[in-house]
N, C-alpha and C positions, 0 to 999 in steps of 0.2 A: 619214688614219690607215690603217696597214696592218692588215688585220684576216685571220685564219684563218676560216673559214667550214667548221665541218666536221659529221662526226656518224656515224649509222647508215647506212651506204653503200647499204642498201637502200631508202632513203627517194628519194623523184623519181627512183629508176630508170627510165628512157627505155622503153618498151616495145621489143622486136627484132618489127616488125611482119611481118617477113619469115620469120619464122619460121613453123613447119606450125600449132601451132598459133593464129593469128592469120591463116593466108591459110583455111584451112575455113572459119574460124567469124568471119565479119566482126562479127558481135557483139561475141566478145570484142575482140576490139583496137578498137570505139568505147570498149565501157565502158575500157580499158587507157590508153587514152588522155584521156578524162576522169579517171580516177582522177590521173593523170598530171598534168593540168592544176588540179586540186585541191591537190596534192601541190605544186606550185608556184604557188599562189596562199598555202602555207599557209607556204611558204620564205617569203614574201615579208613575208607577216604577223611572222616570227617576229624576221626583219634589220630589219624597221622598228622594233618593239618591243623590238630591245637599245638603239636610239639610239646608235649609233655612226655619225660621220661618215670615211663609208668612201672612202677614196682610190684602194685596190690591195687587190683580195681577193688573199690569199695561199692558192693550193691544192696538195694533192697531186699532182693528175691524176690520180685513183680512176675507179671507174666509178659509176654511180648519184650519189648524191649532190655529188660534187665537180665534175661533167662538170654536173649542175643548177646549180650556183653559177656556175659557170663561164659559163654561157649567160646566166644572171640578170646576171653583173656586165656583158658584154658586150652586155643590154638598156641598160643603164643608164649605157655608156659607161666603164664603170670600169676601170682597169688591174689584169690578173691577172699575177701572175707565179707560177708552175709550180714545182715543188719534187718532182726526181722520185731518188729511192734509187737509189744507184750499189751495184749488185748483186755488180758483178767489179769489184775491187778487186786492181792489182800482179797482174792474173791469177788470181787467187783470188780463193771463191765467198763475198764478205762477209755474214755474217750479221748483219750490226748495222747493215745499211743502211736499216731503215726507223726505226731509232731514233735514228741521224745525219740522216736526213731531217727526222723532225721536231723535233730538238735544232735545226737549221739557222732551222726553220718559226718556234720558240718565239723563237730570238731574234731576230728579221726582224719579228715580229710588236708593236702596239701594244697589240693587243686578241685576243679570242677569243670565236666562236660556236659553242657546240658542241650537238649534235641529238644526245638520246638517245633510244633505243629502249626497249620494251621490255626488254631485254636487254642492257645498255650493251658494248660492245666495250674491249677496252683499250689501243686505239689513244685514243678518246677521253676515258677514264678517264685515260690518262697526259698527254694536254694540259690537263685541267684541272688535275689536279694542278702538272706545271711550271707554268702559267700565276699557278696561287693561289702557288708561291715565290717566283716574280720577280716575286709582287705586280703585278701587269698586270691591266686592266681584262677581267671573264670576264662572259660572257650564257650561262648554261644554260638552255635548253626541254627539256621532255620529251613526248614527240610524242603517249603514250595521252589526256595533261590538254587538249588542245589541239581545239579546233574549227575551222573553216573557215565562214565564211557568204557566199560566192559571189554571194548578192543584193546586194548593197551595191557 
């Protein structure tokens, strides 16, 4: 099954450990990095719990959260295929290429994961919507309801 895997882009954002501050303070960039590993222990929670039999994540190539999936499918052996907005169009500066990207993504797709935020983006408001017309199998989480129990 080709499945979207998408959401709130600041979710499993990567830390930039190299940055000033994370070389001061090696504190923060453990906890960064736990938080990090929480955050991806909780993607994984949330892809197991659509039960979708995943083939090929289909991604943007975002940063934060698509570059997480992106790693996640690549633990798991899974084929990613990349869906990246063609910007210059005939030389000119297309404006509607992130919403031909993901008209591209919706119908490539079998299914849909989408990660809301507190705050939902309307990147991801617009995939569920397409997704609920062409009637396509959808998993929405919402990340505040959501725990992580790391012991287990």
């Amino acid at each position: 099954m080709n499945v979207i895997i998408t959401g709130n882009q600041s979710f499993c954002k990567y830390p930039n450990l190299t940055s000033t501050r994370y070389a001061k303070n090696p504190v923060a960039a453990t906890d960064a990095l736990i938080r990090y590993d929480e955050e991806m222990a909780l993607l994984e929670q949330i892809i197991v719990k659509s039960q979708f039999p995943i083939k090929t994540v289909l991604s943007s190539s975002g940063p934060g959260l698509d570059q997480a999936v992106e790693r996640w499918a690549g633990s798991k052996q899974l084929k990613v295929k990349r869906f990246k907005p063609l910007w210059v169009k005939d030389g000119q500066r297309n404006k509607k290429a992130g919403f031909e990207k993901l008209a591209e993504m919706i119908q490539a797709a079998d299914a849909a994961i989408v990660i809301l935020g507190s705050e939902p983006d309307k990147r991801s408001l617009s995939i569920i919507r397409d997704m609920r017309k062409k009637g396509k199998p959808l998993f929405v989480s919402n990340l505040p309801t959501l725990k992580v129990d790391l012991k287990s």
